[in-house]
C-alpha positions, 0 to 999 in steps of 0.5 A, a space after each residue: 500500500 502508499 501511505 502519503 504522510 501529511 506533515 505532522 503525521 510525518 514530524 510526529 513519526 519522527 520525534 513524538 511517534 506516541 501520538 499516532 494511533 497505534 493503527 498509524 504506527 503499525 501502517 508506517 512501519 509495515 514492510 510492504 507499505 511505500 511511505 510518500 511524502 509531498 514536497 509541500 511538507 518540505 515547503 511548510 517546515 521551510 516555511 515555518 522555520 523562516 517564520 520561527 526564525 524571523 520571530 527570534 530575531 524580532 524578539 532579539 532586536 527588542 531587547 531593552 539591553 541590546 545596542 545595535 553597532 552600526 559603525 562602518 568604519 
């Protein structure tokens, strides 16, 4: 059978694999099944990781103790 992985069925498998069903488990470790996954999954995580990174960033550069060098010299 494929088995085209969503995203968080996907990132759970791989680091929270208790959250699936034990059906799900079973399905994706199945020698027989072909596990697909979209390249859209790879866009979504490169998606959100930019938007996570971006966020640290803002947060960083509030910082009521950070003084931005600017000297060009």
């Amino acid at each position: 059978m494929r088995l085209l992985l969503d995203t968080h069925c996907w990132l759970w498998w791989l680091v929270e694999p208790e959250r699936l069903s034990k059906t799900a488990q079973e399905a994706i470790i199945a020698f027989d099944n072909e596990l697909l996954l979209s390249v859209a999954s790879i866009w979504e995580i490169a998606v959100d990781t930019a938007y996570q990174s971006y966020r640290r960033c803002c947060r960083l550069l509030t910082m009521p103790t950070l003084q931005l060098f600017t000297e060009t010299t």
